[in-house]
N, C-alpha and C positions, 0 to 999 in steps of 0.2 A: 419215630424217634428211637434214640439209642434205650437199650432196656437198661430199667431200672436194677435191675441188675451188677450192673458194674461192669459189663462187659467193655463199654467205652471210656470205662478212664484208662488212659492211657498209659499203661506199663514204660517199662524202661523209656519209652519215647515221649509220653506224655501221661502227664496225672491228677492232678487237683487245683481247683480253685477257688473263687470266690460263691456261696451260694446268692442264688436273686434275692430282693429286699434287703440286703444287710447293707447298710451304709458304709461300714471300714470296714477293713478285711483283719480278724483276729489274727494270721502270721503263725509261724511255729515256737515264735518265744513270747515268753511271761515276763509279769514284771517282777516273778518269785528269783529270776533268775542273776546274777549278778554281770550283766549285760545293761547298755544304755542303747535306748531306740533312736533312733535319726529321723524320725519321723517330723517333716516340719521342721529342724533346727540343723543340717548336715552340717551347712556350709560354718552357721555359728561355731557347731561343734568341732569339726575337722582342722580348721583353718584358722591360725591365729591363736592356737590352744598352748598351752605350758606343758600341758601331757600332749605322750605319742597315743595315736588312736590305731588298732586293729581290727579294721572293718570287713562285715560279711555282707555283702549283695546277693538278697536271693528271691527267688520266687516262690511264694507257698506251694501253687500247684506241680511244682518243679520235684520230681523222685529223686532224683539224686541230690538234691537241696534237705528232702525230707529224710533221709539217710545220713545224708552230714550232721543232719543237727545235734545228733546224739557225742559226734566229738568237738563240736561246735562248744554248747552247754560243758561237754567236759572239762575244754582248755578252761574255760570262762572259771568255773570250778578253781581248776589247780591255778590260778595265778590272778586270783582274786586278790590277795593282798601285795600284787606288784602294785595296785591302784594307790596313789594317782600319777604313778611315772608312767602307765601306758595303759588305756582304757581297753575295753574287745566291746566294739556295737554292732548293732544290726539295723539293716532296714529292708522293708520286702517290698520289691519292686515290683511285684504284680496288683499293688494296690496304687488303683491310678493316681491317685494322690500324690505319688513320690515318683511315679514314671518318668517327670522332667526330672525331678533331682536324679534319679541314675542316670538318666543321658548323659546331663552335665558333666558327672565322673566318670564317661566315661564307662559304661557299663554294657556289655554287650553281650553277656551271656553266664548264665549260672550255675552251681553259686561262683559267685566273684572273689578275691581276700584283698583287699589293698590296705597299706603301713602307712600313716602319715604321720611323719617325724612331728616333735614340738615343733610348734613357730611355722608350720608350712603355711605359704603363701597363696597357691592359685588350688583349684581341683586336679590339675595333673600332676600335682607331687607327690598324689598314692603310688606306691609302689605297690606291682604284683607279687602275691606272695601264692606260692605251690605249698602241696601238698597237702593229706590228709587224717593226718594220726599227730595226738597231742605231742607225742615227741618231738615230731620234727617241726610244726607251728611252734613249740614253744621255743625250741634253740634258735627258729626264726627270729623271731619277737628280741630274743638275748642280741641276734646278731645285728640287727637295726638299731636298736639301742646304741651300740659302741662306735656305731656308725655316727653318729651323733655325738663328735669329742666337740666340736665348736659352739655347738647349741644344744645341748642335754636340756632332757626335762630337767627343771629344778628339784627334782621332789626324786628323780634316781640318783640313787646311792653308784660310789663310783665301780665301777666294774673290770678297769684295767689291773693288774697285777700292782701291789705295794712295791714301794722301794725302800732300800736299807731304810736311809734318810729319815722318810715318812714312817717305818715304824720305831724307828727309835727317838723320834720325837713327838709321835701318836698323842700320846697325852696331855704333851706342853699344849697343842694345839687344837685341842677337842675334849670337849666336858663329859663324853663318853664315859662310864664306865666299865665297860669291856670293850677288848677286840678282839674278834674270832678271827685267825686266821686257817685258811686252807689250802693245804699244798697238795698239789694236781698235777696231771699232764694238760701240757698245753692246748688239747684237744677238748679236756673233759669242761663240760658245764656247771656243775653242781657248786663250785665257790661260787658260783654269780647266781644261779635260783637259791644259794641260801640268801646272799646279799640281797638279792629282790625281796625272797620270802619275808624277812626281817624289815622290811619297809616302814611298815607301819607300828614299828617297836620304839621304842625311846631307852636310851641308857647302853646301849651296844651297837656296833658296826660290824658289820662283814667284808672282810680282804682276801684277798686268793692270792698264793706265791706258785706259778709254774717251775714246772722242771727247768728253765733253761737257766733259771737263777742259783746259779751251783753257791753264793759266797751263804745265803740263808739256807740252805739245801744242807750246807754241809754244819754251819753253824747249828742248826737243830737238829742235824744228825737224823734227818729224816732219808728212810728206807724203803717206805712203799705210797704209793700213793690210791685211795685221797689218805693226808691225813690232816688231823686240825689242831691249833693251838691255843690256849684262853689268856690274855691277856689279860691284869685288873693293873687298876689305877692305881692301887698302894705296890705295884712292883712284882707282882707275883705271876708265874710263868705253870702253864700246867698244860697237861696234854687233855684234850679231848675225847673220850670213850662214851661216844653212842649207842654203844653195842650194836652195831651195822654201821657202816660205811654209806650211807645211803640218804639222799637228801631229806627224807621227813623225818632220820633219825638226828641228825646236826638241828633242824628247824625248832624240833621239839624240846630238846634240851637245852639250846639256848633258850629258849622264850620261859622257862621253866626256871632261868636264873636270880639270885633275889633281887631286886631293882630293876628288872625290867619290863615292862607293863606298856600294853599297846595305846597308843596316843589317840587323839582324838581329832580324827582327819575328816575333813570337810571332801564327801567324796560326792561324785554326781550318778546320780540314782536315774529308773530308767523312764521317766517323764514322759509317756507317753498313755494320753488315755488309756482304757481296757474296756471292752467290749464282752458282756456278757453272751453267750452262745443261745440267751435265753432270747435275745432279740431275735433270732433266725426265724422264718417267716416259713414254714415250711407248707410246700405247694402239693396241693394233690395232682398226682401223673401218672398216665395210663401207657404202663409200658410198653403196647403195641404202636404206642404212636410216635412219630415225631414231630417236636414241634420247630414251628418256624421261630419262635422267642431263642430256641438255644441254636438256632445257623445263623441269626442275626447277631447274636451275641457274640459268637466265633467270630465274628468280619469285624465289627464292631474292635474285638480285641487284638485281633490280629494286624488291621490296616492301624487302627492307631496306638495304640501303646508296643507291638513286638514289632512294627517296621519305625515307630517312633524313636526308638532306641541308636536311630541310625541319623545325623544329621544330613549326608548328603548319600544320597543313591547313585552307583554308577556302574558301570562296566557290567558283569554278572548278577551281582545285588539287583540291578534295573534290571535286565530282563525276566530275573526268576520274580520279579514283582509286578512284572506287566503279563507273564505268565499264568499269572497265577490269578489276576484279576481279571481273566482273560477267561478263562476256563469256568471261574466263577458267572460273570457274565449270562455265559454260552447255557450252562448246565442248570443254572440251580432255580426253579419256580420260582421266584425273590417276587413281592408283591411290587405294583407299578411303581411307585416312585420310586425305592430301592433297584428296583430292575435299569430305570431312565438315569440315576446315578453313574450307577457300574459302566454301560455303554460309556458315559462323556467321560470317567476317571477313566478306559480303557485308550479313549481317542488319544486323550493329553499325555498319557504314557508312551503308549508308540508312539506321538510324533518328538520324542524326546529322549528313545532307547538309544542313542549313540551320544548324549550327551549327560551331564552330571544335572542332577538333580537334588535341590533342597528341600528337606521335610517339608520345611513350613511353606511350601509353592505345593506339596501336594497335598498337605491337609487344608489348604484353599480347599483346593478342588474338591477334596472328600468332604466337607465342609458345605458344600456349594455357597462359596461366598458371595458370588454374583448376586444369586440368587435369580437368575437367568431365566430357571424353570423348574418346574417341581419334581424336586432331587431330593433324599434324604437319607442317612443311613442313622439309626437309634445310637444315641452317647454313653449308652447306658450296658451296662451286664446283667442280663433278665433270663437267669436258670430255669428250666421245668423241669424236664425227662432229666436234665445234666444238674440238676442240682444237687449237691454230697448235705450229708449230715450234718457236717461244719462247715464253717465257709471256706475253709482248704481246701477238703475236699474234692476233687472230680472239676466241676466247672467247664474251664476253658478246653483243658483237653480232650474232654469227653465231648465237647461241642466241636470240636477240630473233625476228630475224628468222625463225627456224625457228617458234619457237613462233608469230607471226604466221599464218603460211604455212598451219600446219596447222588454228587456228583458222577463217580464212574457208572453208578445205576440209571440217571439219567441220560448221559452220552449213550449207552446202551442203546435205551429207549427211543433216543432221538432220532437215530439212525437206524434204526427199523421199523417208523413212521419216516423216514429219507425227509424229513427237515434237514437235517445236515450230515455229513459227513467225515466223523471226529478219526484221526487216528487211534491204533488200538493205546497206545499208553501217554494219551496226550493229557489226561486226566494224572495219569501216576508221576510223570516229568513235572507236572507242576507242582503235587505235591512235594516232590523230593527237592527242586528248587529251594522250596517256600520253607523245607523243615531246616535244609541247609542252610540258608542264610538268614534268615528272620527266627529261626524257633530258641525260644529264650535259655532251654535246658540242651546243655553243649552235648552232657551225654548221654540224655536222650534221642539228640539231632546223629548223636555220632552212629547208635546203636541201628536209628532206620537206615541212615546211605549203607552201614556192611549191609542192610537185608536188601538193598535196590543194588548194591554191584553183586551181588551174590544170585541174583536170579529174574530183575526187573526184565533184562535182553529178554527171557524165555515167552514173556507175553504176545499174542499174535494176532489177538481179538479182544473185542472190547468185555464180552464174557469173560474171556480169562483175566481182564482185569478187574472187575468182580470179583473173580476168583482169588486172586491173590493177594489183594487189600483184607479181606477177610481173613483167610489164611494166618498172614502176616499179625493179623491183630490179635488172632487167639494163640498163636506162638508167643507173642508178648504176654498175653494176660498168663499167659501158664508161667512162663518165668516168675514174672512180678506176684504173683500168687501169694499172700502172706506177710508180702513185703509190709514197712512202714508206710508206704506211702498209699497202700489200699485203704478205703475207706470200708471200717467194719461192716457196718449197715449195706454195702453193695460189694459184696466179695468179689472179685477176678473168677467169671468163669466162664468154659467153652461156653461160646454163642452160635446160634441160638437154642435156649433152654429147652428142653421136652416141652414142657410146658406150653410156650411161644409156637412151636414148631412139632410134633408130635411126631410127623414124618422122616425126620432131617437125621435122627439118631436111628441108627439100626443097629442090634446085635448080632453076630459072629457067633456059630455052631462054639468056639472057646468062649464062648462069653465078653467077646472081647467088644467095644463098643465104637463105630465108624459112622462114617460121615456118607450118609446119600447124597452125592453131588447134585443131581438133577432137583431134587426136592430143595434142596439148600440155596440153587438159586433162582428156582421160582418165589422162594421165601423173600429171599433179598431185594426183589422186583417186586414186588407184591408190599415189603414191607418200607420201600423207600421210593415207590412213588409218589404221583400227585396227588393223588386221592388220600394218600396215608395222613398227611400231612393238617398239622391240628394249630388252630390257631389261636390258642386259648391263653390268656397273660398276654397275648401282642397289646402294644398300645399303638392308638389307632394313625395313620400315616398322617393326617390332616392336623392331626397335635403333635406331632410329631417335627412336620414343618415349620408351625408355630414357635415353637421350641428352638430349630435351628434359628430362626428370623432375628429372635433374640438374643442369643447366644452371640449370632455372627455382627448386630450392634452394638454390643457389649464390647465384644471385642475388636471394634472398629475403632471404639470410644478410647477404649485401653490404646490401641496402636498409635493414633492420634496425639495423645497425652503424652506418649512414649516418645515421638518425633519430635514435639516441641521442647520436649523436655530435654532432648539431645541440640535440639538448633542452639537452645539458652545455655547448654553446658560448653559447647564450640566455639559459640560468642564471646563468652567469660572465658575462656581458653586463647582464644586468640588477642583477647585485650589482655591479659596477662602475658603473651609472649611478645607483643609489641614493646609491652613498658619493659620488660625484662632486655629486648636487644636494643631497645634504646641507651637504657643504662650501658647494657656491653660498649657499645659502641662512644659511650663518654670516659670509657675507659676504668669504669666500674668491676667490677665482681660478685657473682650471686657466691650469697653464704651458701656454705655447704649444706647450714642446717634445711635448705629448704629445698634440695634439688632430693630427688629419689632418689634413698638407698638404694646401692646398689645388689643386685639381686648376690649376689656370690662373696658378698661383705660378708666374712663369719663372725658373730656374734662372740661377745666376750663370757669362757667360761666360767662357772661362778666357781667361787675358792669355798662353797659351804657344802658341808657333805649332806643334811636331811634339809630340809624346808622347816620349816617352823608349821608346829601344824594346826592351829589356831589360824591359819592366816585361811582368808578365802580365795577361792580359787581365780576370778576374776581381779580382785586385787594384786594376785600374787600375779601376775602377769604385765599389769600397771606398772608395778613400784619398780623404779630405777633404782638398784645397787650398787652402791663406790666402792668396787673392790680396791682396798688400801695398800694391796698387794702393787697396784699398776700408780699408785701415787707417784713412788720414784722415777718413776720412766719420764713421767711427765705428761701423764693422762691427764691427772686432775686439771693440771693449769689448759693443755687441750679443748677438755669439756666447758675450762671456762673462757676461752677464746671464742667458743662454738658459739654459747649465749652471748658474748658480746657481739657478735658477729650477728646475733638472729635480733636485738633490740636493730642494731644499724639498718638491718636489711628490711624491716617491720617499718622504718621511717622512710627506705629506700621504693616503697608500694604504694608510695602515696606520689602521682605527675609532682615534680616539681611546675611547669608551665603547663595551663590548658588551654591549650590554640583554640581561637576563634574558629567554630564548623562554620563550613560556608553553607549558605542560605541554599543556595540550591541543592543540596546534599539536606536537608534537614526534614525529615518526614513525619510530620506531627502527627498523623494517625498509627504509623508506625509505632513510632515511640509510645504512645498514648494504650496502645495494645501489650506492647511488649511490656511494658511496667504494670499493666494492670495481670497479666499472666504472673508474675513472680509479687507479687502481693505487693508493690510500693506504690508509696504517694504520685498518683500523676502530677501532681507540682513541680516534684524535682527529678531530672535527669541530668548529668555534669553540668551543673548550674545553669537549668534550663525552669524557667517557671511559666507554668501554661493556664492561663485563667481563661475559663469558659471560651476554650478553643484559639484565644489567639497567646499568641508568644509577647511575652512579657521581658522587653529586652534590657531594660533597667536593673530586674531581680535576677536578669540570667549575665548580668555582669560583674554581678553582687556576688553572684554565684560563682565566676570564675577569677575572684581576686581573694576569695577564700582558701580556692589552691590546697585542700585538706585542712584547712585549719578551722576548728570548734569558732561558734560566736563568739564565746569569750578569749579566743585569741586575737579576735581584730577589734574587739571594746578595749583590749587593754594595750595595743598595740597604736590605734587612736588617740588615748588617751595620752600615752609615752610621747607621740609624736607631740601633742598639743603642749606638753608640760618640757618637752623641750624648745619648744618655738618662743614659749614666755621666755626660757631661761637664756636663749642666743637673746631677744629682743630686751632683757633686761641688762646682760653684761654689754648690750651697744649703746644703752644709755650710758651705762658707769662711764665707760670707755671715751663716751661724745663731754660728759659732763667734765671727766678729769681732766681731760684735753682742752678744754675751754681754760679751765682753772689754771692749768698749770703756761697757758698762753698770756693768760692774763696779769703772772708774779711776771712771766719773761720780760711782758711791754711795759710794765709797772712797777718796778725793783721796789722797796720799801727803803727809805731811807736808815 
């Protein structure tokens, strides 16, 4: 196994992850921090929200993730009180748990930044966001904001430049007691992070006037910029002196004015369990060994959560994946059923490398869903040798790398027992493949391909690739030496230690200390054979199976459920577009209120400059606003066209005529299924009543002279009908009686 040491967690290229036994993986943020987690809720959160959200995708074990966090944490810091017009969350997608949720966004390598505006609709309306220093994330964040004139968060203060207009009637139309104004170059930021800063203030507003506005430019006689000006509501006009020009000096002065005092905002906190580091399970491990729990574990993470991340495989992607399972296969001692896997996942790839491929077609396979023959690979992440201090720590990559290591040690071996025949760098092309397209930390993945065009061609033997994987790893650990992302407890050092290896270090008449090649890799053969290999924490293959068996019924159960669940939505889909083109076709019209908004319809902005900040957040998002502003255009009478239109269209859902089904079309077990799947009475189906298996044609005529209409529509409609039959039958009396009578004065004059 790799030493305990720390020589295998993987520098610049790979670094820390989850340790064995912990259930959730702890992640690089707290819930100290003013960050919300995505854990479990993305879609809730991202989609459909009133605030813009500024999301991080990362991986714990990921170095350059763990390097980030510190400006990550920072922004989070300085624009803590923009919330609730724009959130900054996290979520680490190296904790399986959330693996599907980064797919779904979309996530393909880390760390990731994506913006999603208020109101976003689907997962792909995060926008990518670059760069890495709070400066330029933060004028990000300003710049997406403005981007945002049709549908602002509610709750951001306006950020476009004032006009005359609006500041000289500032106060007819806002309870405000101040207005700070800031005069800028139209480049500069700082009017709008004060006006953010100020968010969560009540009694003041922040405006920003640019330089191209020469009529206020020159009315206040302004000469340099920034400068600022204070507004109050009794009339009074003053200049600004922060004593620096600088936004936390404008921030603090205002907030320092009398009457203004920060409100009481209903903000969303970071909701995500916490896991004490007390649960970590720490396993005893013998650092001359490797074990088979952390190469299982590497495959385990690599085939499904780093190539999971990909919904269809194809072109280069496939083959550095059929490469790579390939070599695994060939190389690595994997016990039998793991071993009977690997061949059948290798067969179903290659006969598939020229065509696209669906995740969920190959985690079948990986899966063994047939269940055909006894195939299994562990679900599970089960650290020994590779397990870190924390659960960030080391992990995955230090399990990559191991299982690399012993790979080209094995090819070695193989072929000087002549089993087979491997190319000298057939081992190192897979890894380089695999790191290229599948390895989650971009510039980690970046940092190996310069070390494979930089000298991979030199290899000529399978020894020298031995040689240079090694190499290669202790040039990285010497970089990443100190870094963040080393795990205290197992420091970054040349490998292998005097200690391990007593031979391997020699000293130089200067004192100077070198590497005995020859000694170094009889080490490496010696230390990453068959024999080395320790199988202690494996769980064992035959519960293992068991495990799968269940798993793949579970989820057969789920697919099933899923299927029907989509045929009953299709149904109800297609009998709604029936009645719908019938109607068309009588020459009707569907209300607008019920066809889909249109995706590019932009939203009416609101005319209120802060939210009210008692309101909740989910509420605030509910309540419909009648900007009084659009009354005169003739909105309101619109809106209320709209609701007449949605009562018509609501009695418009209900068959006028229900045609007679014809008998041979009528599938009573059908029906009798299909209704007992969505929870209703098998009695009724459009006026269909079924008593103990036969058809009840009587109550299923009953049934369709009801036509939508409640019982008591046709009791009282009955009744109408009866109470006019008396009243024609009674005016035929009058009518017969009077007619008699009045025949009777005719034949009979009275004298």
């Amino acid at each position: 196994m790799m030493p305990v040491s720390g020589w295998l967690s993987v520098p610049g290229v790979l670094v820390v992850l989850l340790a064995a036994g912990v259930p959730v993986q702890a992640g690089l943020y707290s819930a100290d921090e003013p960050l919300v987690s995505l854990a479990g809720s993305a879609r809730s959160l991202l989609l459909g929200s009133s605030s813009s959200w500024l999301a991080e995708f990362y991986a714990s074990w990921c170095g350059h993730c763990r390097n980030f966090k510190e400006t990550w944490s920072a922004l989070a810091r300085d624009v803590q009180d923009w919330r609730p017009a724009v959130y900054l969350c996290v979520l680490d997608c190296a904790e399986e748990s959330n693996s599907e949720t980064c797919s779904e966004f979309g996530i393909t390598g880390y760390p990731s930044m994506k913006f999603f505006k208020a109101f976003a609709e689907k997962t792909s309306d995060g926008v990518r966001v670059s760069g890495y220093t709070v400066d330029s994330l933060r004028k990000q964040i300003i710049d997406r904001l403005e981007e945002q004139k049709e549908s602002p968060p509610p709750a951001c203060p306006p950020l476009e430049p004032i006009s005359t207009p609006e500041l000289d009637q500032f106060f007819e139309n806002n309870s405000e007691e101040y207005l700070a104004v800031i005069f800028e170059e139209n480049k500069m930021y700082m009017g709008r992070e004060v006006a953010l800063d100020m968010l969560q203030f009540e009694g003041i507003s922040v405006r920003r006037v640019v330089k191209d506005q020469t009529d206020l430019i020159e009315k206040f006689k302004v000469s340099s910029f920034p400068t600022g000006f204070l507004f109050s509501k009794n009339g009074s006009v003053s200049r600004i002196d922060p004593g620096e020009e600088t936004r936390s000096s404008y921030t603090n002065l205002l907030r320092s004015l009398p009457g203004v005092k920060r409100a009481n905002h209903r903000l969303i906190g970071w909701s995500e369990k916490t896991h004490d580091d007390e649960n970590t399970v720490i396993r005893k491990a013998d650092n001359s060994k490797v074990y088979m729990a952390d190469l299982e574990s590497a495959l385990h993470y690599s085939l499904r959560v780093e190539v999971g991340r990909f919904h269809v495989l194809e072109g280069e992607r496939l083959k550095a994946l059929s490469n790579f399972v390939n070599v695994v296969r060939k190389y690595l001692p994997a016990r039998p059923y793991l071993r009977t896997l690997l061949n059948s996942l290798y067969v179903w790839l290659r006969a598939r490398t020229r065509t696209k491929v669906l995740f969920d077609d190959f985690e079948d396979v990986l899966n063994n869903k047939n269940m055909d023959q006894k195939a299994v690979l562990s679900s599970e992440e089960n650290y020994v040798g590779c397990q870190g201090s924390k659960p960030e720590f080391r992990g995955f990559p230090c399990s990559l790398w191991t299982l690399f290591h012993m790979l080209t040690v094995q090819a070695s071996e193989m072929a000087t027992q002549r089993t087979v025949k491997p190319a000298p760098r057939e081992v190192l092309s897979a890894m380089r493949g695999y790191v290229k397209y599948f390895f989650g930390c971009r510039e980690c993945a970046e940092h190996f391909e310069r070390m494979a065009q930089e000298s991979l061609r030199t290899v000529r033997t399978l020894d020298e690739a031995i040689k240079w994987l090694w190499e290669r790893h202790n040039r990285v650990n010497k970089r990443l030496a100190g870094a963040a992302s080393e795990d205290p407890d197992f420091p970054k050092v040349q490998w292998p230690t005097p200690e391990l290896c007593p031979l391997c270090q020699v000293k130089t008449e200067s004192e100077l200390v070198t590497w005995d090649d020859p000694n170094v890799m009889h080490f490496m053969k010696t230390h990453f054979s068959k024999d080395n290999i320790a199988d202690a924490y494996l769980v064992d293959e035959d519960v293992l199976l068991e495990k799968q068996k269940k798993a793949n019924e579970k989820r057969d159960k789920r697919d099933v459920t899923d299927q029907e669940n989509k045929e009953e939505i299709k149904v109800n889909e297609d009998f709604s577009e029936n009645t719908f083109d019938k109607k068309q076709e009588e020459g009707g019209k569907m209300s607008s209120v019920h066809k889909k908004e249109p995706k590019d319809r932009p939203r009416h902005k609101p005319t209120i400059i802060k939210m009210k900040p008692a309101v909740p957040l989910k509420q605030a998002v509910q309540e419909e606003i009648l900007d009084l502003d659009s009354y005169g255009q003739g909105l309101f009478l619109s809106r209320s066209l709209q609701d007449s239109s949605l009562h018509k269209e609501n009695r418009a859902l209900h068959p006028k005529v229900l045609h007679e089904p014809q008998e041979a079309d009528f599938d009573e077990a059908a029906v009798r299924s299909r209704l007992l799947k969505r929870g209703v009475d098998t009695q009724y189906l459009m006026g269909v009543v079924i008593e103990n298996g036969d058809v009840n044609w009587k109550g299923r005529w009953v049934k369709m002279l009801e036509g939508g209409f409640s019982r008591l529509d046709i009791s009282l409609c009955v009744l109408l009908y009866f109470l006019s039959s008396m009243c024609l039958f009674a005016m035929y009396l009058y009518m017969s009686l009077r007619k008699r009578c009045l025949r009777k004065r005719y034949l009979f004059p009275q004298a």
